[in-house]
C-alpha positions as CSV (number, residue, x, y, z in Angstrom):
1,X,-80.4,10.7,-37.0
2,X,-81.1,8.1,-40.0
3,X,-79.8,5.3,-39.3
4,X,-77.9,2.8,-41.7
5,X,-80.9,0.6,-43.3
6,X,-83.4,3.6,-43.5
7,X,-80.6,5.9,-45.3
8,X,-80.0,2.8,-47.9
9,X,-83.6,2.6,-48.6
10,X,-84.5,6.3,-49.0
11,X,-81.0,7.0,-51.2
12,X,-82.0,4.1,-53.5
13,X,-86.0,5.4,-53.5
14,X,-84.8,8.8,-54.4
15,X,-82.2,7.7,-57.4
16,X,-85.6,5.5,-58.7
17,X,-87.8,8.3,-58.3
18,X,-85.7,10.8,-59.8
19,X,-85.1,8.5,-62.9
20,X,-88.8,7.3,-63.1
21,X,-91.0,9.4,-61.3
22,X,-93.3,8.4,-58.8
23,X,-95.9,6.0,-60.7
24,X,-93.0,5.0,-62.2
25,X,-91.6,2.7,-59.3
26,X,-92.5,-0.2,-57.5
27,X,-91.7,-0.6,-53.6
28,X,-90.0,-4.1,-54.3
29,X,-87.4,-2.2,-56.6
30,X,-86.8,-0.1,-54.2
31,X,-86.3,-3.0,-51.7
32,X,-83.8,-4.8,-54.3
33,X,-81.9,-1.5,-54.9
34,X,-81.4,-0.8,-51.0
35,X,-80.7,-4.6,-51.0
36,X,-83.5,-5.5,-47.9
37,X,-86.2,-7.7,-48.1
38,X,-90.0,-5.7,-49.4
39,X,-91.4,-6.3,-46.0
40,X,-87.9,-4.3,-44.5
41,X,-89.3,-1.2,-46.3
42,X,-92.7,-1.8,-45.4
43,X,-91.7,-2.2,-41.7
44,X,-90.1,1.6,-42.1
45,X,-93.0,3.0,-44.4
46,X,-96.5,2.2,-43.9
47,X,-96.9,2.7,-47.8
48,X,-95.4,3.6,-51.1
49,X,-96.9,7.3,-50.6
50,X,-95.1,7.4,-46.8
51,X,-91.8,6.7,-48.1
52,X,-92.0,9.5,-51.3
53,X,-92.9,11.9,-48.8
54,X,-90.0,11.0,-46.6
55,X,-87.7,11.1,-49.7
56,X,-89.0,14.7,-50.2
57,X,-88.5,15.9,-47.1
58,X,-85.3,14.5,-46.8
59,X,-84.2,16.1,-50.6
60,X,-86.1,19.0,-49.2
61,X,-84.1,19.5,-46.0
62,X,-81.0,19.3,-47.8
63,X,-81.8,21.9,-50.5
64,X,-82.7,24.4,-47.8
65,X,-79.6,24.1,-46.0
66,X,-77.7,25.2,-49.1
67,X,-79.7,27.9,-50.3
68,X,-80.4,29.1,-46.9
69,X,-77.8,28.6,-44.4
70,X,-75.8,31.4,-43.5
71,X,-77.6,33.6,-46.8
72,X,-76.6,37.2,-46.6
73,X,-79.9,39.1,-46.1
74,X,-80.7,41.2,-49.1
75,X,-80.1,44.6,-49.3
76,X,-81.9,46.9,-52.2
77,X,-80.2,49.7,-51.4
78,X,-76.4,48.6,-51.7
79,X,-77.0,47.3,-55.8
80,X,-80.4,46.6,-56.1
81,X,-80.3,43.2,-54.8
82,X,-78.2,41.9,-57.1
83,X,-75.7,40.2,-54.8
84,X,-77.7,38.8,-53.0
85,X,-79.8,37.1,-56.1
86,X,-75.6,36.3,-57.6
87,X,-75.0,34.4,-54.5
88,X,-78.8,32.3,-54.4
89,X,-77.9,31.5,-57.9
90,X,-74.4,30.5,-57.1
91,X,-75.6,27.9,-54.0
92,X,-78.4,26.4,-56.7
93,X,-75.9,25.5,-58.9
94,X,-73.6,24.2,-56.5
95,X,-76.6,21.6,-54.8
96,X,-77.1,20.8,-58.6
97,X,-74.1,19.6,-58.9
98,X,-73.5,18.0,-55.7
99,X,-76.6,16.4,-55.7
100,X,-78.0,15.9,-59.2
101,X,-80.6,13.0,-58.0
102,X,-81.9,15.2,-55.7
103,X,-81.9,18.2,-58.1
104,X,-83.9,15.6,-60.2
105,X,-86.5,14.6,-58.0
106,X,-87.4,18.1,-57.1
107,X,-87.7,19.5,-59.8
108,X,-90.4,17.5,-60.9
109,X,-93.7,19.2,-61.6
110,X,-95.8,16.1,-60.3
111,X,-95.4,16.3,-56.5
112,X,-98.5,17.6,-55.7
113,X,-100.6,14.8,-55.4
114,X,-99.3,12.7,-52.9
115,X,-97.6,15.4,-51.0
116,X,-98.6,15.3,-47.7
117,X,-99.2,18.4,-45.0
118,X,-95.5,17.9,-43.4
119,X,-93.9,18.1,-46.7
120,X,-96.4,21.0,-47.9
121,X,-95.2,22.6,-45.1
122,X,-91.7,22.1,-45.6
123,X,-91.9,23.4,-49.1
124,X,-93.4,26.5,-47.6
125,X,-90.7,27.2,-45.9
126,X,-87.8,26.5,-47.9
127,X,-90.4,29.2,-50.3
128,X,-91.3,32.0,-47.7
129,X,-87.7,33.8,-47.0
130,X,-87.3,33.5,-51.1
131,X,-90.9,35.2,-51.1
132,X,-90.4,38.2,-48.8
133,X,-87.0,38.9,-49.7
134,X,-88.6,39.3,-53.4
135,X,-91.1,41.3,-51.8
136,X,-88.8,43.3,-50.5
137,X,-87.1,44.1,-53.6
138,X,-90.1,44.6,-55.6
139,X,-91.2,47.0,-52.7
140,X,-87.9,48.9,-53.5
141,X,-86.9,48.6,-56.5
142,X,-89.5,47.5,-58.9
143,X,-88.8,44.6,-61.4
144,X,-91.8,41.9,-61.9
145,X,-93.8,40.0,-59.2
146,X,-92.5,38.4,-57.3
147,X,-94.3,35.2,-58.5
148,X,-93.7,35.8,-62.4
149,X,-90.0,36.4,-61.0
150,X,-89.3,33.1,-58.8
151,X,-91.5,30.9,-62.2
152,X,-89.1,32.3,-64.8
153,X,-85.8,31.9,-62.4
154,X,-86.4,28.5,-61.6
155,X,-87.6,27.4,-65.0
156,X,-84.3,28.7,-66.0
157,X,-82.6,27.2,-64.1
158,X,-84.2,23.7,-64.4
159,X,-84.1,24.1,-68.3
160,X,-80.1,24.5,-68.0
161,X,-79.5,21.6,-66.0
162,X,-81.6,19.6,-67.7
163,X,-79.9,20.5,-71.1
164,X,-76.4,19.8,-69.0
165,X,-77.6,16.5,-67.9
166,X,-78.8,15.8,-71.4
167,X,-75.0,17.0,-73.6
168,X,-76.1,19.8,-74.8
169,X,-74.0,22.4,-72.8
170,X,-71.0,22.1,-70.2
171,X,-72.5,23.9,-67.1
172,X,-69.3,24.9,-65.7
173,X,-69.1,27.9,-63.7
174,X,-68.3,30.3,-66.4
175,X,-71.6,29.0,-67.9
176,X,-73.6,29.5,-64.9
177,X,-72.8,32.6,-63.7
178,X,-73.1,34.4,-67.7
179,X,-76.3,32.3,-67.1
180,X,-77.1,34.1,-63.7
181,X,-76.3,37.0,-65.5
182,X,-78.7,36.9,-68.2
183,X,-81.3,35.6,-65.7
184,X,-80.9,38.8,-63.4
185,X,-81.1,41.2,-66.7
186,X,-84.3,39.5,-67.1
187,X,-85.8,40.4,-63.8
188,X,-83.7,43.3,-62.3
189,X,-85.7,46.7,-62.4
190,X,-85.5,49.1,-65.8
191,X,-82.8,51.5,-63.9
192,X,-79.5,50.6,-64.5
193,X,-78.8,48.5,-60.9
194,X,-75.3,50.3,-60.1
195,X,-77.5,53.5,-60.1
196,X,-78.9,54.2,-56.2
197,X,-82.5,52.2,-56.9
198,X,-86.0,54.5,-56.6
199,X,-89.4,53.1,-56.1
200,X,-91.1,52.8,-59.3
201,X,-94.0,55.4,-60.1
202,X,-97.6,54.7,-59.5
């Protein structure tokens, strides 16, 4: 449990990361933000690096929950996988939305420098059920791999709400599921999916 003063301190070092990245920030804005004294956040995190981390993890935590918690587990041989990839999509957008900072912050391609082994591991395992349910599906049905598939999904996804955030679109939810749409069209295997799925030649 996170209690009161160490919540404050990592919600106001997340909104500063997310706005200014991590170079960006000092640890006495943070400490004026969450409204303690410098040495207060010092006391909680050893250094600047310590408290990023904990920010991560803590952003981290929260995204897996979302996309994770209670997912159906695919199933190739119903449609394909398509279901399963419509309802991912759906819970990405929804954490988006509910927590744009977050969204933000981890979507930044700047992490890996100052990530430490807890948080590596952490992002490992928000990636691995992702990772072998593609598998799975590629196994099955085809489509790309499973790495090409996961880089163009999420760069997708960050480009629309980043051109949300921006004003350049409304990313309401008949916006993101045509855009979940067009994003499974662009991975989904060459057979039409409502056909029964075959392994790919070769």
């Amino acid at each position: 449990m996170v209690d009161d003063k160490r919540r404050k301190m990592l919600d106001a070092a997340l909104s500063a990361f997310a706005e200014r990245g991590y170079h960006g920030v000092a640890v006495p804005e943070v400490a004026a933000a969450a409204r303690v004294s410098t040495g207060t956040v010092y006391v909680y995190f050893a250094s600047k690096e310590a408290l990023v981390n904990e920010v991560y993890r803590d952003a981290k935590l929260r995204l897996k929950a979302a996309l994770l918690d209670g997912l159906p587990d695919i199933d190739p041989d119903r449609d394909g996988g398509q279901a399963w990839f419509g309802e991912l999509w759906r819970r990405l957008g929804a954490f988006a939305r509910k927590e744009p900072e977050a969204f933000r912050f981890l979507e930044m391609q700047d992490h890996t420098p100052y990530l430490d082994a807890a948080s590596r591991k952490l992002e490992l395992a928000v990636l691995a059920p992702l990772w072998l349910a593609g598998n799975r599906l590629h196994a099955r049905v085809g489509g790309p791999p499973v790495d090409v598939a996961i880089a163009l999904l999420w760069g997708a996804f960050v480009g629309l709400v980043k051109a949300s955030r921006l004003g350049y679109l409304a990313l309401d939810d008949r916006k993101l599921a045509q855009a979940g749409a067009a994003c499974w069209r662009m991975i989904a295997p060459a057979q039409n999916s409502s056909r029964s799925p075959t392994k790919p030649k070769g």
